[in-house]
N, C-alpha and C positions, 0 to 999 in steps of 0.2 A: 589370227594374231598370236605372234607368241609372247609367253611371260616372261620377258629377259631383261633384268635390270641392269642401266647402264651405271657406271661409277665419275659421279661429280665430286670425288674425294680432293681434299687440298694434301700436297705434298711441298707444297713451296711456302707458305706464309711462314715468318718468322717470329709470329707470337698470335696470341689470341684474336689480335684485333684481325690484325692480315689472313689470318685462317679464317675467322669470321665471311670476310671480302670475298675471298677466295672461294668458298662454299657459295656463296649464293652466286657468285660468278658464274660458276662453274655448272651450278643447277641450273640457270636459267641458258647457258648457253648450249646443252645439251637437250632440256624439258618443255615441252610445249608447254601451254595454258591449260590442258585439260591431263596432262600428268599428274602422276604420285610420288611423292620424292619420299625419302624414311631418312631419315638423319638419326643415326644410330647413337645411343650415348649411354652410361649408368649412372647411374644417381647419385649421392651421397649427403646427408647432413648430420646425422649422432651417433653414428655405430647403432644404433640399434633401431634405426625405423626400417622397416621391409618392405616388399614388394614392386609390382612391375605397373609402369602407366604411360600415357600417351600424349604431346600438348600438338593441338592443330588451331589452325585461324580461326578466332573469333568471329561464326559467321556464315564459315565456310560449310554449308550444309553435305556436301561431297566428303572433303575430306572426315567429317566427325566420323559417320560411320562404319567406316575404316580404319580408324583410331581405335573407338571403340571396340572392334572386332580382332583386331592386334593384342590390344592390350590382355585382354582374354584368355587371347590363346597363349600369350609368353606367359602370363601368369599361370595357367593349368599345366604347360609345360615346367614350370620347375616347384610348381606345387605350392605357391605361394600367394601372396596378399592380393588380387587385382583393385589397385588403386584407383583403375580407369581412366578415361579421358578427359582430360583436362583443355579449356579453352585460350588462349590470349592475343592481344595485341602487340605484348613486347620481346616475347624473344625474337632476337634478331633474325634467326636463321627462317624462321614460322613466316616472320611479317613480310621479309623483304624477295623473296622467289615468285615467283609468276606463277608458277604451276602450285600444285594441292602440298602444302609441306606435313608431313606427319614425324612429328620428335618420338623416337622411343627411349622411353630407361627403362631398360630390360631388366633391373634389379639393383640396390643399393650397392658400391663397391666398398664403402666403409664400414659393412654390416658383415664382420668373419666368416658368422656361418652362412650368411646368405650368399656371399661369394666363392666359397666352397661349394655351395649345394649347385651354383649354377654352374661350375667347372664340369662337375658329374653329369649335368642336365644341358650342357651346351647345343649340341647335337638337336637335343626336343629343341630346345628356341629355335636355331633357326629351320630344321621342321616348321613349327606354328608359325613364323614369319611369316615363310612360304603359303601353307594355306590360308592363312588368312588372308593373303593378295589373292590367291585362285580363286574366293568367292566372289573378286572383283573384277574377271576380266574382259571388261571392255577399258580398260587404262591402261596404259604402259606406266611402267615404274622404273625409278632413277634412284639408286641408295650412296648415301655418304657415310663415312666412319665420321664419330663425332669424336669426342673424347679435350674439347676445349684445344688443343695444339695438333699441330700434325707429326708424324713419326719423326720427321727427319730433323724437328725444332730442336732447339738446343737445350730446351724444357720440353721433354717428350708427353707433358700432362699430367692429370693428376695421376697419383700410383699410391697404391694402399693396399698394405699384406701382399706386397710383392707382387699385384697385377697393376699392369698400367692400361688406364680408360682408353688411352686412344689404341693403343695393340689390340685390347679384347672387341671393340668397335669395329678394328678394321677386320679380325677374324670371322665374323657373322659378316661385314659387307663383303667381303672374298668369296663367302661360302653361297650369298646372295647372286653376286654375279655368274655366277656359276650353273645355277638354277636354270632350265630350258623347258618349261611346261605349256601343254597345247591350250591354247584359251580363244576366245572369241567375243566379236559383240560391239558396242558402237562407240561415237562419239559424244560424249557429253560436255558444255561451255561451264568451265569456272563462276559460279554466280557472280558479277559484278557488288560491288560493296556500294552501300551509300555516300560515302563519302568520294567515293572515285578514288584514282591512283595519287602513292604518293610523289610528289612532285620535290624537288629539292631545292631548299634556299640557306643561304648564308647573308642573315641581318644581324643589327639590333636594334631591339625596339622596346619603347617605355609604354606600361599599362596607364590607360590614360584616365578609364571610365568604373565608376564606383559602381557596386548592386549591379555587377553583372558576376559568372562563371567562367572555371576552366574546369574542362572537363576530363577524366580518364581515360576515355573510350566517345567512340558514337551510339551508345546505349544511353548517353546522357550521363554517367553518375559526374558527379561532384567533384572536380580533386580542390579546387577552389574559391572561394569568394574573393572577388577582386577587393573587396573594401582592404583588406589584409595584405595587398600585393602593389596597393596604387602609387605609385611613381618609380617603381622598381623596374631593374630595366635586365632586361633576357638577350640571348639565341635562339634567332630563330633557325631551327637545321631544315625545316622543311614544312609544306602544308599540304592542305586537302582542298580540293573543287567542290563542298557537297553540291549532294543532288538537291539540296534546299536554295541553292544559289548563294549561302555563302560561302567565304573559305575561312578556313583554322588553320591557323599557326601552330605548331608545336613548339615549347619553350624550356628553354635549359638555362640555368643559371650558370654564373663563370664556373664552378665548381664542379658542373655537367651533371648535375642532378636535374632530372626532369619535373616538371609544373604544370604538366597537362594540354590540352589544345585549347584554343583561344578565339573565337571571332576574331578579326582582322579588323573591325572597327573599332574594337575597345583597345585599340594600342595604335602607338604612330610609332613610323620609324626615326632613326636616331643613327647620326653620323658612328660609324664605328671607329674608335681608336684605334684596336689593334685585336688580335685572336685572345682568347682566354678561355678556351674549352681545350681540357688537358684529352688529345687523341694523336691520331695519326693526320699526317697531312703531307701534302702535297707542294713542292715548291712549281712553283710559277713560272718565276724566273729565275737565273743564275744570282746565287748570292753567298755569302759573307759569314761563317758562323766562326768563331772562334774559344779556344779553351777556356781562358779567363774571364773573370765575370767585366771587368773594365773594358773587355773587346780590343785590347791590345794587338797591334798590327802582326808582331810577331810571331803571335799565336793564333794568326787565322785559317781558317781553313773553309776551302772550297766545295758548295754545294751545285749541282747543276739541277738547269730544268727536269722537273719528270722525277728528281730522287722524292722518297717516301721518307720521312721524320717523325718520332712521339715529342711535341709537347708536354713534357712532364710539369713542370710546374714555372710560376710567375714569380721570381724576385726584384728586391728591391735593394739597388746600389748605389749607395747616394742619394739622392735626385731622381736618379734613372730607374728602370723598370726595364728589366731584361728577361727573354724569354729562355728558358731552363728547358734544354731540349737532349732527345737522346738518337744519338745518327750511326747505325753498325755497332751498338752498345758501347758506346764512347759519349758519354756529357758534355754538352758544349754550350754555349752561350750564343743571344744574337737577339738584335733590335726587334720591336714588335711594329707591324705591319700585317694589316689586313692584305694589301696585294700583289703580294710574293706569295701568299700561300693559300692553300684551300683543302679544307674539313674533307677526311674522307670517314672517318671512325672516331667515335667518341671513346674515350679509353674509360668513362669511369661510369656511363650508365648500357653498356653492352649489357643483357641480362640470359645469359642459356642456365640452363638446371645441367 
């Protein structure tokens, strides 16, 4: 078998959300179940925290030690903090690929001297990449440039001290595809999760039942007591089949901050009025959006089946409740209805490092 990474990199999304899409599209349409994907990115929060580390599935016994073993080696290569492996269920890109995802920040890009020293030390990183997949080879590996947008966006991503994240991304996944090492060795199955695949819905529904929980995870912790949440009413984007025989909800308030998973008995659902989770969506069918917040005839404009739109935000005009949407970077207005349109991206709880 040989070690040759293929490229699931997005060049077409036109902003985070769509880059997002497009990445795990794009992994799962090239990546078996028993793949290693690397989603290339650099870090950043104060200028001055350091080092290199790794987030893989919450779970995924496969991929950690391979995280772990990356993390290592970028770190030794440019001589710095190894932060190590980190676990979760929320970054987007980690949770929703089929195959093994392993996130790298190869180093803070807000940290001067840290990004200088890895301009010098580039070369060792993606070296250490590479071995550290050759200790793995009975997988095949799939790599993406990360860097939050794709090059060709109209916001090319973050940039700081004059390198921009998704450029120096795609330079290590360039120099990755390139990479042709002899390796061998078998197949190994993805561990199935407890909760089983996630499954997708578009409700709403009211918390109905007191002294019960929502949870953060399938490890049980806490995000809530329902006593604090009872009559409030969510989104549901999606749930889980556990292997315990029940299902969880996950819930988002209009706002699209997340609330945890839910038993499915402690909520009923609830006729939806219209969408209120500010993302990307999908129209349905042929419709109607227009400039003006009145929706004024003159000022309409034509949306077809199949176009992609951001719900930006919900005003209030008059009486009325008009949906604040953004279509080809132009603001427009138009009635709320659940079905004309369908949630593809949450615009406000996407979470990548």
């Amino acid at each position: 078998m040989t070690l040759k990474f293929k490229d699931a990199s997005d060049f077409k999304g036109r902003d985070v959300n769509e880059n997002l899409y497009n990445l795990v599209l794009n992994s799962n349409r090239l990546s078996g179940s028993n793949d290693i994907i690397l989603s290339i990115h650099f870090n950043g929060f104060n200028e001055k925290a350091t080092g290199a580390e790794t987030w893989s599935y919450l779970g995924d016994s496969i991929s950690k030690p391979i995280a772990q073993r990356i993390s290592r080696e970028v770190a030794s290569a440019q001589g710095i903090v190894d932060r190590g492996q980190k676990s979760t269920t929320d970054l987007y890109v980690v949770s929703q690929t089929n195959a093994h995802m392993i996130l790298v920040e190869v180093c803070f890009l807000d940290n001067y001297n840290e990004i200088q020293n890895y301009i010098k030390n580039k070369n060792k990183v993606i070296n250490a990449i590479v071995k550290a997949c050759e200790a793995y080879p009975q997988y095949n590996f799939t790599a993406t440039h990360g860097g939050h947008y794709g090059l060709n966006m109209m916001d090319p991503g973050v940039s700081r001290h004059g390198y921009k994240e998704a450029v120096l991304a795609q330079e290590i996944n360039q120099a990755l595809l390139k990479n042709k090492q002899t390796g061998g060795g078998t197949t190994v199955t993805k561990p199935k999760q407890p909760q089983g695949d996630w499954i997708a819905e578009n409700k709403r529904v009211e918390v109905t039942t007191k002294n019960q929980n929502t949870y953060l995870g399938f490890d049980w912790r806490v995000c809530h007591k329902t006593n604090s949440i009872i009559g409030k009413q969510y989104v549901v984007t999606g749930k889980y089949n556990h292997q315990n025989g029940e299902t969880y909800y996950s819930l988002y308030d209009v706002e699209g901050s997340w609330h945890g998973y839910i038993n499915k008995k402690f909520v009923k659902e609830i006729k939806a009025i219209y969408q209120t989770i500010p993302g990307l969506y999908e129209a349905l069918k042929d419709d109607t959006f227009y400039i003006d917040q009145n929706l004024k005839k003159k000022s309409a404009w034509k949306i077809k089946r199949g176009q992609t739109f951001h719900l930006e935000d919900i005003v209030k005009v008059g009486k009325y409740t008009r949906a604040k949407v953004r279509l080809n970077n132009d603001i427009r207005y138009c009635t709320m209805r659940d079905d004309y349109w369908k949630l593809k991206y949450k615009t406000k709880v996407v979470k990548i490092k």
